[in-house]
C-alpha positions as CSV (number, residue, x, y, z in Angstrom):
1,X,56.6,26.2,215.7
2,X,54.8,23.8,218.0
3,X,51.6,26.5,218.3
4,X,51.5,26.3,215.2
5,X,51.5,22.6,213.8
6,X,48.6,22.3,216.5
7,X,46.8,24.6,215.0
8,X,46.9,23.4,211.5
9,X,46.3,20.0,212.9
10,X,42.9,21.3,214.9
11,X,42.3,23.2,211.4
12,X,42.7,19.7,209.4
13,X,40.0,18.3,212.1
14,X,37.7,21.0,212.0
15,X,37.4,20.4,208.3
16,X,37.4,16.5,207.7
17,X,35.1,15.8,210.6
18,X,31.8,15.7,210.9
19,X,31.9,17.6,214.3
20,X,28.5,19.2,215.1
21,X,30.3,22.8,215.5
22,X,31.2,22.9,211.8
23,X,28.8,25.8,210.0
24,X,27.6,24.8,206.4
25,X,30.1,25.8,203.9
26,X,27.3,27.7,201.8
27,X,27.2,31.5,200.4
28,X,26.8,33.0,203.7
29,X,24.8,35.8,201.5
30,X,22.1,33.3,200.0
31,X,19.0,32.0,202.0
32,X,18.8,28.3,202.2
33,X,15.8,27.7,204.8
34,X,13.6,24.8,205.4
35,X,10.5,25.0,207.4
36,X,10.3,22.6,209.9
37,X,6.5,22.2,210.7
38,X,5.2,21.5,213.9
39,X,1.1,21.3,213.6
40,X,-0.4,18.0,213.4
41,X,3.3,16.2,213.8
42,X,4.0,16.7,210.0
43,X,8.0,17.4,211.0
44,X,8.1,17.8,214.6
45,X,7.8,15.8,216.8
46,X,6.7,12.9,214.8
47,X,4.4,12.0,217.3
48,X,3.5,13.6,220.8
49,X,5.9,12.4,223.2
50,X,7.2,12.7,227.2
51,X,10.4,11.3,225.9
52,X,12.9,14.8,226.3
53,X,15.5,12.1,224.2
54,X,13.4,11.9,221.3
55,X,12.3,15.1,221.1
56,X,16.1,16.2,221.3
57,X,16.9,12.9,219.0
58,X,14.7,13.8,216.6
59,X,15.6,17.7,216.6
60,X,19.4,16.4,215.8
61,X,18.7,14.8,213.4
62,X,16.9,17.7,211.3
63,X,19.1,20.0,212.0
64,X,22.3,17.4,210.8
65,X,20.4,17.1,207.8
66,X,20.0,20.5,207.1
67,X,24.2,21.1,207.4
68,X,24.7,18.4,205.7
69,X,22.3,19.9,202.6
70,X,24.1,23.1,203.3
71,X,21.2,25.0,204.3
72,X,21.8,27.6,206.2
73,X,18.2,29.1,207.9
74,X,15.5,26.9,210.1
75,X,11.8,28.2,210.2
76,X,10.8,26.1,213.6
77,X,7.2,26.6,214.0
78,X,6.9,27.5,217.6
79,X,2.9,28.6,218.1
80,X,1.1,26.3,215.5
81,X,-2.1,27.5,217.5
82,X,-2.1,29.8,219.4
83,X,-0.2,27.5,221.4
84,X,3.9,27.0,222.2
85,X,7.0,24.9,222.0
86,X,8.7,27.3,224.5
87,X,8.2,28.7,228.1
88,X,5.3,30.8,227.9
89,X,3.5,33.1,230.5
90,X,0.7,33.4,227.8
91,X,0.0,30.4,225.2
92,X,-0.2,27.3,227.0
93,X,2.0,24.2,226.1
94,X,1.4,22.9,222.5
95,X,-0.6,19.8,222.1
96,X,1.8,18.5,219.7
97,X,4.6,18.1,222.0
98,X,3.4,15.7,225.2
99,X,-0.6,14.7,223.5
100,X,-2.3,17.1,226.0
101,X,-2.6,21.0,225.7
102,X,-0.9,22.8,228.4
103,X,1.1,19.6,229.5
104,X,4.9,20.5,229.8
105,X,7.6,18.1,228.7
106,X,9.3,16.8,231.7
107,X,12.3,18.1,233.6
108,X,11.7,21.2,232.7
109,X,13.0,20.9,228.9
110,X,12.4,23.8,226.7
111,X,12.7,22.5,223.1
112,X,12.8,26.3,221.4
113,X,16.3,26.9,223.3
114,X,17.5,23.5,222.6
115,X,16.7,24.0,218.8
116,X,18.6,27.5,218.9
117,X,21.3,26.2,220.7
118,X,21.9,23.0,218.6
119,X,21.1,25.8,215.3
120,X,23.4,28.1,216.2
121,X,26.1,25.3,217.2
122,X,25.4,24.5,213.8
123,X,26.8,27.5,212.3
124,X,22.3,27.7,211.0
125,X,20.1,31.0,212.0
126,X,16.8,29.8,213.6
127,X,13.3,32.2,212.8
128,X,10.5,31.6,215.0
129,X,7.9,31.1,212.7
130,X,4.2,31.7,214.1
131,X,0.5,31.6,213.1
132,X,-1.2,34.4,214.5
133,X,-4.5,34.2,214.4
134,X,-5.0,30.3,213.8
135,X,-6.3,29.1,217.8
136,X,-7.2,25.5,216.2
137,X,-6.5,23.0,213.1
138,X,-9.4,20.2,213.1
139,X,-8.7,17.2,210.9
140,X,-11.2,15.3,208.8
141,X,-10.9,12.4,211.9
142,X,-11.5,15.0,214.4
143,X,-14.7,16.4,215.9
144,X,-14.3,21.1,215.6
145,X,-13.0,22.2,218.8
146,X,-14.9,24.3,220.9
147,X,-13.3,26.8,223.6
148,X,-14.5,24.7,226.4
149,X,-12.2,22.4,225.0
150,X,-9.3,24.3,225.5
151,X,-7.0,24.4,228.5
152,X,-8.2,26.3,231.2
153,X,-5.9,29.3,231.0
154,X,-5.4,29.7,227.2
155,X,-6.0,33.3,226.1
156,X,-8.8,32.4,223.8
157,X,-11.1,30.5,226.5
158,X,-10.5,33.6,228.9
159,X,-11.1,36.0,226.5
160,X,-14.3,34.4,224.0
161,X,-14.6,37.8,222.8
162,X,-11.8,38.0,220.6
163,X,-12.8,34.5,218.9
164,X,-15.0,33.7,215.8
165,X,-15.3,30.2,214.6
166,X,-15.1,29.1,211.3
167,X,-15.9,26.3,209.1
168,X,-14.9,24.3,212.2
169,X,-12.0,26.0,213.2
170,X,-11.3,29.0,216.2
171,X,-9.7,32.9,215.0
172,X,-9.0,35.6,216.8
173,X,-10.6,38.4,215.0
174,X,-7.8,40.2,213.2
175,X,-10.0,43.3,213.7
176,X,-9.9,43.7,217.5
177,X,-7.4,45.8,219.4
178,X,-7.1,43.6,222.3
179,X,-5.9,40.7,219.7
180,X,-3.6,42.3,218.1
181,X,-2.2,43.5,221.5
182,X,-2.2,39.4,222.5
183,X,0.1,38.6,219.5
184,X,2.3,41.3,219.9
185,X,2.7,40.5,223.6
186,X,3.3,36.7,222.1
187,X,5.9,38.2,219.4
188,X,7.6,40.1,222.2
189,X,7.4,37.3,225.0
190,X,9.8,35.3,222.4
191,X,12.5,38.0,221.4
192,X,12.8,39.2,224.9
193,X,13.3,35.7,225.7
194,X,15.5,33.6,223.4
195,X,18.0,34.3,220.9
196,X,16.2,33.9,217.3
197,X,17.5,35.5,214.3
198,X,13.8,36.3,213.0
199,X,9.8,36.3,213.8
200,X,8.6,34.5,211.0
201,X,4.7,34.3,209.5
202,X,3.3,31.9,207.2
203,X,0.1,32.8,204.7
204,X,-2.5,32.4,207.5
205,X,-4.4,36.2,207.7
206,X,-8.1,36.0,207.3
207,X,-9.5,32.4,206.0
208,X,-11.6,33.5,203.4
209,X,-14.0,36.1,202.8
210,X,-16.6,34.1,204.6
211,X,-15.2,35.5,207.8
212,X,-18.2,36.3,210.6
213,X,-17.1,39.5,211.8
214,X,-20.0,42.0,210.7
215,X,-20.3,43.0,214.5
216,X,-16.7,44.1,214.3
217,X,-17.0,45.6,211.1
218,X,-20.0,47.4,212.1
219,X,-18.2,48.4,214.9
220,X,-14.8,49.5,214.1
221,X,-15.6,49.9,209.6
222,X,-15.9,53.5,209.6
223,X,-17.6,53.8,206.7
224,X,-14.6,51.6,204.4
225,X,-15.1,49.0,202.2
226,X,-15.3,45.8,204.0
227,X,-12.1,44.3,202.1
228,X,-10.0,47.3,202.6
229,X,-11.3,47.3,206.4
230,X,-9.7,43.9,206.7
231,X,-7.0,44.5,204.5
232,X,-6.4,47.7,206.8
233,X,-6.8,45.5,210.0
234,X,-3.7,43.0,208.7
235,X,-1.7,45.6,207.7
236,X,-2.0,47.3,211.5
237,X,-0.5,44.2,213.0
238,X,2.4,43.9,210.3
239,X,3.3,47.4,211.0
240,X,3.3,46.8,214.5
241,X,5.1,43.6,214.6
242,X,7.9,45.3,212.5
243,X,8.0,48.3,214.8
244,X,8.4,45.9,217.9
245,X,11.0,43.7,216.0
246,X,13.5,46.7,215.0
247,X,12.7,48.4,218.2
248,X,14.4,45.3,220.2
249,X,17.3,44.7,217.8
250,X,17.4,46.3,214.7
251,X,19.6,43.1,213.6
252,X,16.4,40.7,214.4
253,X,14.6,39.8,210.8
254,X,10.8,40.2,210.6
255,X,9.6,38.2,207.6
256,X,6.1,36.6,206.0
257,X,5.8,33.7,203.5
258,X,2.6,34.7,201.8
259,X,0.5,32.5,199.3
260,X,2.2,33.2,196.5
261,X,0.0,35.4,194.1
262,X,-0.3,39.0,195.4
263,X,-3.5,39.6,192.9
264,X,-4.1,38.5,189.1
265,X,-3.6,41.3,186.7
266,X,-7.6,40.9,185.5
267,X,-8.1,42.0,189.0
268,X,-5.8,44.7,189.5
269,X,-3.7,46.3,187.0
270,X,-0.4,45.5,188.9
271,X,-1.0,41.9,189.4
272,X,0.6,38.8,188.1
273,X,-0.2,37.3,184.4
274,X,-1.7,34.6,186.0
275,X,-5.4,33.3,187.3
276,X,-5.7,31.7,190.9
277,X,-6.3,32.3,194.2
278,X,-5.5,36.2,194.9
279,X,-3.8,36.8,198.6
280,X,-5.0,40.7,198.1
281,X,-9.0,39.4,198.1
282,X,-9.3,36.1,199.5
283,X,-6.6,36.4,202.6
284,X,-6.4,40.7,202.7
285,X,-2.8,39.9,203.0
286,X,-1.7,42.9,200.9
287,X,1.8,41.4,200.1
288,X,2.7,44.0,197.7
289,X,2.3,47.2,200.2
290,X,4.5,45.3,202.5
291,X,7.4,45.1,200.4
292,X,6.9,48.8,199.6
293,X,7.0,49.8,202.5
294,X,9.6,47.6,203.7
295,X,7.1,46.5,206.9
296,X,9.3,43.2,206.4
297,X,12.7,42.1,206.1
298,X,12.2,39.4,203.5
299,X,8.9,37.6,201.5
300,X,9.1,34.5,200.7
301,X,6.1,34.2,198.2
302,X,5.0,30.3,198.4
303,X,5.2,29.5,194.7
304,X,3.7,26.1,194.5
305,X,3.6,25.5,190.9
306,X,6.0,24.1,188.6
307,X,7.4,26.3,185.2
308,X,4.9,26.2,182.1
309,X,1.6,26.1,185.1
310,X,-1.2,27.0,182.9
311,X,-2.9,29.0,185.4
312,X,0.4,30.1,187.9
313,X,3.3,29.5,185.7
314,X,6.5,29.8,188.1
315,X,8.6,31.3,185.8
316,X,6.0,34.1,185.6
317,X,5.7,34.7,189.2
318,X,9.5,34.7,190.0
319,X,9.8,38.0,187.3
320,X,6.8,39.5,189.2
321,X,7.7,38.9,192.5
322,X,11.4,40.5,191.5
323,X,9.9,43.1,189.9
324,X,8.0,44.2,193.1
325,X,11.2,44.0,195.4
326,X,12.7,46.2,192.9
327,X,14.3,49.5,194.4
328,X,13.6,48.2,197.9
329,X,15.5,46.7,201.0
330,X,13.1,43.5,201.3
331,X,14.6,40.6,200.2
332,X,13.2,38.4,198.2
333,X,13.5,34.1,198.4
334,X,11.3,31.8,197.0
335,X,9.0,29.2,198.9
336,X,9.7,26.1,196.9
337,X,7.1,22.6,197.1
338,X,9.6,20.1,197.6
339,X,6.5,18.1,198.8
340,X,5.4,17.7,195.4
341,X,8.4,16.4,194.4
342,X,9.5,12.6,193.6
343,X,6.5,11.2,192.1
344,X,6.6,8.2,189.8
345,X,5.0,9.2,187.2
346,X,7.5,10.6,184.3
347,X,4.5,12.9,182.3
348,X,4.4,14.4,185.9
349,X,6.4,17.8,185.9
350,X,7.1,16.9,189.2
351,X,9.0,13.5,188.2
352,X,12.0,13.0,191.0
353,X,14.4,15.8,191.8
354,X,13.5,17.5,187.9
355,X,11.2,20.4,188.6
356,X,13.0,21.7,192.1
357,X,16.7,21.8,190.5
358,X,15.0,23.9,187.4
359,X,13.4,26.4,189.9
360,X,16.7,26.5,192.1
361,X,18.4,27.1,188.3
362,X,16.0,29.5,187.3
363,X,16.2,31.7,190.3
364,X,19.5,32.0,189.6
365,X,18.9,34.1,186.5
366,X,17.0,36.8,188.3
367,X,19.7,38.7,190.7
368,X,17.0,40.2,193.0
369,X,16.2,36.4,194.5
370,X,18.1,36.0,197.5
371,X,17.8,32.2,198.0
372,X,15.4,29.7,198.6
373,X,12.9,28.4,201.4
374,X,12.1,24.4,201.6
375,X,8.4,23.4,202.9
376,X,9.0,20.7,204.2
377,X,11.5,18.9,206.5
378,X,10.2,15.9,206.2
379,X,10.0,15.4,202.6
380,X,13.7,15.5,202.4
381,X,13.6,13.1,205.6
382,X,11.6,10.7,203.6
383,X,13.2,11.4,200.1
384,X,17.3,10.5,199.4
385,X,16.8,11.3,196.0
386,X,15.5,14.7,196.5
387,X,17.6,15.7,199.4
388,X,20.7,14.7,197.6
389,X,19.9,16.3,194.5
390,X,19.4,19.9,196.8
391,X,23.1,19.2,198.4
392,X,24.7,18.7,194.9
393,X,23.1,21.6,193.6
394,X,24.4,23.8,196.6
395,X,27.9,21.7,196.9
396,X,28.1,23.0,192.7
397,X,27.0,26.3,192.9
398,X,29.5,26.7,196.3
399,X,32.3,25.4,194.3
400,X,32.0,28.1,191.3
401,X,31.9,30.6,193.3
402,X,35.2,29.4,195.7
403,X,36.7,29.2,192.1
404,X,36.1,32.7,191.0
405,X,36.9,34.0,194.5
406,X,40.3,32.1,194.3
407,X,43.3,34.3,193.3
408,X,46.5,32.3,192.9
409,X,49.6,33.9,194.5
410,X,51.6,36.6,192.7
411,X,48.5,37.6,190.5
C-alpha cells in the first residue's frame, strides 16, 4: 500500500509540475517542429558570446518554449556555413558562436550535445539541420568574403578547387566528387558522433542558374543538358546521404525542406497550378523524384504564402504536395511562415495569429500531412500572441483526440 501511494503521489508531481523531464503532451504521431536558426544570430545565439551560461540560458529557454507550445521536433542548425556548433575534426568552429571562426567556446562546451541532451530530457527529437554547399552568408553591411579570409584549416581554404564564388558569396561546387565526399564525411562525422533523431536540409542546392561552373560542366556533362547535369549532380548527394543515413541506423530520419514549389504546371505538366519561383529550374532541387523514390524520410515543402495567393495560393500547394506523397512512405509536413505573422495591418492576410491557425486548420483536412514545421524560433520568442495562439490550437486538437480515445469503464 505504501509503494503505491508514493507512486501516485510522484505520478501527481510528474503531471502538475513544470519539471524539465516532462515530454509535451502532443500526438506523438504528428510533427510539431520549429527551426531554430543559427546564421547571422537570427535564433541562436542572439549574439556571439564566450559566455557557456548564456549560450546554455538561452538554449533553455527555446527549448521550454517549445514544450510548453507542445511541439514536439527541433531543427537546430548545426553547420550554417560550412562551419559547426559541435566538435568537429573537419568544419572549424562557427563564427556565430564566440565572434571569430574556429574559436571554441570555453571549457570545452559542446552546445550540439547540450541541445540534445536538454531535447531529449524534454521528451522533443532534435534533427541536425545543415547547409551543404553554403561556405559563406555576406550581409548588405559586410564586405564578400574571400577564402583568405577563412580560418586557416577550413576545408574550403585548403581545398580552393572545390569553391566558386557567387554574387558575393563562397559554394562548393555540387558537381565535384571530392565535395560531395566532404559533406558526406560532414553528415557522417555527426551521426557517428551524437545522438540526433534526423540529418536535416534546408532549400539551399544551387543559387540560381547563374552558377560559374562551365569548367565542371565541360568536364564532368557528358553530353546532358546543363539543367539535368545539375539536377543529376543534387540528386547524387541526396541518394548518398540517404544511403549513409539508413546504413547507420535505419531508425535515423533523413529529411529536406525545399522551396516550396516543385515546378509550375506551364512548365511541366505535373507541376503546381501556380506561377513563381520553380525549385526544379532555378535550385535543380528535383523535390518531386525525391519523394518518389523515397531518397527522404519526410519534405517539408516551405509554403510561404497565405490561402487565396494570387500567384502561390496555399491551399493549392497543400493538395499538390499530398498528391505527390501519395502511395509513398515520405511524409509529408508543411513549412509554415510564422515570420510573417502578427502584423498591424487588418487588410493584411497576415493580421495576428489569423492566417497560421487557418493553415494549421486546413492541413487538417488533407490526411496525408503529417504535421507542421515553424521557421522561426524567434518569432514566437518575440510574439505572445502568435505563440499562444499555436499552444491553444495544439492544447484543442490534443484534447479531441484524448476524448475520442477515452472509453469509460464497462463499455
Amino acid at each position: 500500500m505504501t509503494k503505491k501511494i508514493i507512486l501516485l503521489g510522484l505520478a501527481i508531481f510528474l503531471l502538475t509540475s513544470n519539471h524539465s523531464c516532462i515530454a509535451p503532451t502532443g500526438n506523438a504521431q504528428e510533427m510539431r517542429g520549429v527551426w531554430v536558426a543559427t546564421v547571422l544570430n537570427l535564433d541562436y545565439p542572439s549574439m556571439p558570446t564566450h559566455s557557456n551560461e548564456a549560450l546554455k540560458n538561452e538554449a533553455d529557454a527555446i527549448l521550454d518554449r517549445a514544450v510548453e507550445m507542445r511541439l514536439n521536433t527541433i531543427f537546430l542548425q548545426v553547420r550554417p556555413t560550412s562551419d559547426a556548433f559541435y566538435k568537429s575534426e573537419i568544419f572549424p568552429w562557427s563564427e556565430y558562436l564566440t565572434g571569430t571562426q574556429d574559436v571554441m567556446p570555453l571549457a570545452d562546451f559542446d552546445p550540439l550535445e547540450y541541445w540534445i541532451r536538454g531535447a531529449h530530457a524534454r521528451g522533443l527529437k532534435l534533427h541536425a539541420w545543415i547547409n551543404p554547399y553554403r561556405i559563406t552568408k555576406n550581409t548588405s553591411r559586410e564586405q564578400p568574403k574571400t577564402l583568405e579570409m577563412l580560418s586557416e584549416y577550413h576545408p574550403a581554404r585548403l581545398r580552393p578547387e572545390l569553391v566558386i564564388a557567387h554574387k558575393g558569396d563562397l559554394y562548393y561546387d555540387p558537381a565535384l566528387p571530392e565535395a560531395q565526399d566532404l559533406i558526406l564525411a560532414g553528415v557522417k562525422e555527426i551521426i557517428d558522433n551524437y545522438r540526433v533523431d534526423g540529418i536535416h536540409f534546408d532549400d539551399y542546392f544551387y543559387p540560381d542558374r547563374d552558377f560559374a561552373d562551365d569548367a565542371s560542366y565541360k568536364k564532368y556533362g557528358q553530353g546532358m543538358k546543363i539543367g539535368d547535369w545539375r539536377r543529376n549532380n543534387v540528386n547524387q548527394l541526396i541518394g548518398k546521404v540517404h544511403v549513409l543515413v539508413k546504413t547507420k541506423n535505419q531508425s535515423l530520419q533523413f529529411g529536406i525542406s525545399p522551396f516550396g514549389i516543385w515546378a509550375n504546371d506551364n512548365s511541366m505538366p505535373q507541376g503546381s497550378k501556380t506561377n513563381g519561383n520553380q525549385a526544379y529550374f532555378s535550385h535543380y532541387a528535383d523535390t518531386l523524384k525525391w519523394v518518389r523514390e523515397e531518397k527522404i524520410d519526410y519534405i517539408i515543402p516551405q509554403l510561404y504564402w497565405h490561402i487565396g495567393h494570387e500567384l502561390a495560393d496555399y491551399k493549392t500547394l497543400v493538395a499538390w504536395w499530398s498528391n505527390a506523397v501519395s502511395g509513398t512512405h515520405t511524409r509529408l509536413y508543411i513549412g509554415h511562415a510564422v515570420y510573417r505573422a502578427g502584423g498591424s495591418d487588418s487588410s493584411s492576410p497576415w493580421f495576428e495569429d489569423k492566417e497560421i491557425l487557418r493553415q494549421l486548420n486546413l492541413n487538417r483536412e488533407y490526411p496525408a500531412v503529417s504535421g507542421s514545421v515553424f521557421f522561426r524560433e524567434g518569432n514566437f520568442k518575440d510574439n505572445d500572441l502568435l505563440k499562444n495562439a499555436v499552444k491553444k490550437h495544439y492544447e484543442e486538437y490534443d484534447n479531441k483526440v484524448a476524448a475520442k480515445a477515452y472509453k469509460p469503464v464497462g463499455q
